[in-house]
C-alpha positions in Angstrom: -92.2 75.6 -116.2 -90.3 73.2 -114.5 -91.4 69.2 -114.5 -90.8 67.0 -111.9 -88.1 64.3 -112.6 -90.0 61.1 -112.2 -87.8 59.2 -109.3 -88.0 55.2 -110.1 -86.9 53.1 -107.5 -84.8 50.2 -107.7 -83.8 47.3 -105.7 -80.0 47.4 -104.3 -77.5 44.7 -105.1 -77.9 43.9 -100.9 -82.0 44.0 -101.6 -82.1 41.4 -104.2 -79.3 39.3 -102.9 -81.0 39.3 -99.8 -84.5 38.6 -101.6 -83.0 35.4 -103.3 -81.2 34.0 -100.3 -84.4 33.8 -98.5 -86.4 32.5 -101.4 -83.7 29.9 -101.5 -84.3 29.5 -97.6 -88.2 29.0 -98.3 -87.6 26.9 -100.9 -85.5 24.3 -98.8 -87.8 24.5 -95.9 -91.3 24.6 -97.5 -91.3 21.4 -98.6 -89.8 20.0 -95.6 -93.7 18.4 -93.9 -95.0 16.1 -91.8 -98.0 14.5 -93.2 -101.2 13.6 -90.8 -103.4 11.0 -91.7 -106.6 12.7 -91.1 -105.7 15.4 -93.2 -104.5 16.9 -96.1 -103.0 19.6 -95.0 -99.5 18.5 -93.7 -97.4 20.2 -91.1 -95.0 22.5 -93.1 -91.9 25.0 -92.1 -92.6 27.4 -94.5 -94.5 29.9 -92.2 -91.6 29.7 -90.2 -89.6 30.6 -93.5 -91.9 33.8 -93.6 -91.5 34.6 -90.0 -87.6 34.4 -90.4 -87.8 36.1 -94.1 -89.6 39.2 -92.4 -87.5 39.9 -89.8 -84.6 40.0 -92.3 -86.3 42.2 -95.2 -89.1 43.4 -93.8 -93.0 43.4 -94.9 -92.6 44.5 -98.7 -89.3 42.9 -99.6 -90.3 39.8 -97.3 -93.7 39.4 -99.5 -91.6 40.0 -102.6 -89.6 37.1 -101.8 -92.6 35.2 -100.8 -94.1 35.8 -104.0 -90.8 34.7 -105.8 -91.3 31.5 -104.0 -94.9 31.1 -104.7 -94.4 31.1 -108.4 -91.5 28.9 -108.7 -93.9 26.3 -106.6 -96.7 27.3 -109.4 -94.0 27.0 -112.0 -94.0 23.8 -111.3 -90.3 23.3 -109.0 -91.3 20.9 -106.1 -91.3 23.7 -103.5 -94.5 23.3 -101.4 -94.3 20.9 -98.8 -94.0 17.1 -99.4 -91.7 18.4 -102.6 -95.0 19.3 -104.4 -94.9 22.1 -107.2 -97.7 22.7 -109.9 -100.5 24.7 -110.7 -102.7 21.5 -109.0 -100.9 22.1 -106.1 -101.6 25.7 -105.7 -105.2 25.5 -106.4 -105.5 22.3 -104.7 -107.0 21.4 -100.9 -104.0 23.9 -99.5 -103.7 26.7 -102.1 -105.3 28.5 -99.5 -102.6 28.7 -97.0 -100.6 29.5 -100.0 -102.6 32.7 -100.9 -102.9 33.7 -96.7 -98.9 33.4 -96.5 -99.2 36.3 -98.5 -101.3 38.4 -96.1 -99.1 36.2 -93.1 -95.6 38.3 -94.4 -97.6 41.7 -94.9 -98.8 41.8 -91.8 -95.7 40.0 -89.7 -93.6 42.1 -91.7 -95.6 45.5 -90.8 -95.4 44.7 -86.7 -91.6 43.9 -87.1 -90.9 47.4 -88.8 -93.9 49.6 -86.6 -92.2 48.1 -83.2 -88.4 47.6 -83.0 -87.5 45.8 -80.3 -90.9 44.7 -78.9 -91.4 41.0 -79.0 -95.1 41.1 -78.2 -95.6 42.9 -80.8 -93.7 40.4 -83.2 -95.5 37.6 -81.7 -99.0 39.2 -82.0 -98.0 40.4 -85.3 -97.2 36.9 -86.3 -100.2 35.2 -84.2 -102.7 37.4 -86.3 -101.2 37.0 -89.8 -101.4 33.4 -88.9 -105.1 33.8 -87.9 -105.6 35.6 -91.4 -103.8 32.3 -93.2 -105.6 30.3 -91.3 -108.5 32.1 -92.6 -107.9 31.9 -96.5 -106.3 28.4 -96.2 -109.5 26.8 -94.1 -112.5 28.7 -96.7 -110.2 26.6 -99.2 -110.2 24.1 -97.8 -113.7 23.6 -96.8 -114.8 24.6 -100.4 -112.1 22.1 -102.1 -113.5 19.0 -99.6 -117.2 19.8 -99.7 -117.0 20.2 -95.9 -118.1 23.0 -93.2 -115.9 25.8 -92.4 -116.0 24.1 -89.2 -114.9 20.5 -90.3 -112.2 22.5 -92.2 -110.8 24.4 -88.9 -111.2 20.6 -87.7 -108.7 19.2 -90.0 -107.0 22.3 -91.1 -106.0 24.5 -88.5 -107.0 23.6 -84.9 -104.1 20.5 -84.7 -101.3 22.7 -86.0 -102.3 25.2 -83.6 -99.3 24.3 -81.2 -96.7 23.4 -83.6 -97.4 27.2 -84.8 -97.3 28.8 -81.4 -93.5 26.5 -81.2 -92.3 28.5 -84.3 -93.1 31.7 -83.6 -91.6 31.3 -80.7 -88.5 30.5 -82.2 -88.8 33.3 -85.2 -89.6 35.7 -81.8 -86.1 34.3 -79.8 -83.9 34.1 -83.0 -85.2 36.6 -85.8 -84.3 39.8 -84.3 -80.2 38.6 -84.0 -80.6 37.3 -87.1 -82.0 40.9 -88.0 -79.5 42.4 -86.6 -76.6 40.2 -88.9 -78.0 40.8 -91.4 -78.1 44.9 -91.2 -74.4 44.4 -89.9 -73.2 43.1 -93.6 
């Protein structure tokens, strides 16, 4: 009786070089924010650092590097935005958004490899992993300020609404030739 040779799978050299360079990209622009004074959720770049890491490794590698990033920040290097790193920070008034970014690059990452070449998708893609961050980061929100879920969209998601539309309107315009540069090397 023959057995079946157990096939592992490994990362390539391009894989994990690619993984780390777009940690390293999250990690410069997550903690690039502009705070609002009515709230403490500031505006960040680092879902435009998940659009952008997506297009370039797609929805399993692009969450691996996400996660990479997430646990440096909870490590305690001043990753999140406003140069914040920490446990506190992660379980603090935005560790929501941090958790939905995870579900944001799943689900970004899954239209991006399911439609080549279709920019609605991408955007819709995007627009709906966004909706599911949005989600996770206003229940978290809500529960860490003692406020509504409505006070929490208030302050939480309905003000960065535009700025969001702006980057994946960017990520749409600029990830697929920086897709295809990458796939070139």
């Amino acid at each position: 009786m023959k057995t079946a040779a157990i096939e592992k799978k490994h990362f390539t050299t391009k894989q994990m070089t690619l993984i780390g360079m777009m940690t390293a990209i999250m990690c410069i622009l997550g903690p690039l924010a502009l705070p609002l004074p009515f709230s403490p959720v500031p505006i960040s770049f680092t879902n435009l650092a998940v659009y952008f890491t997506v297009f370039v490794l797609g929805s399993k590698y692009g969450t691996v590097s996400y996660l990479i990033y997430l646990f440096l920040g909870i490590a305690g290097l001043p990753v999140f935005s406003g140069f914040g790193g920490g446990l506190g920070k992660a379980v603090g008034p935005t560790g929501g958004y941090l958790l939905g970014f995870i579900f944001l690059s799943l689900i970004a990452g899954w239209c991006i490899e399911k439609f080549p070449g279709n920019k609605g998708m991408y955007a819709a893609g995007m627009l709906a992993g966004t909706a599911v961050c949005y989600i996770f980061g206003t229940l978290w929100l809500a529960r860490q300020l003692n406020i509504s879920f409505t006070a929490g969209l208030g302050i939480g998601v309905l003000p960065y609404i535009p700025a969001d539309i702006g980057k994946i309107i960017i990520a749409v315009a600029a990830g697929p030739v920086l897709r295809k540069t990458v796939e070139k090397m």
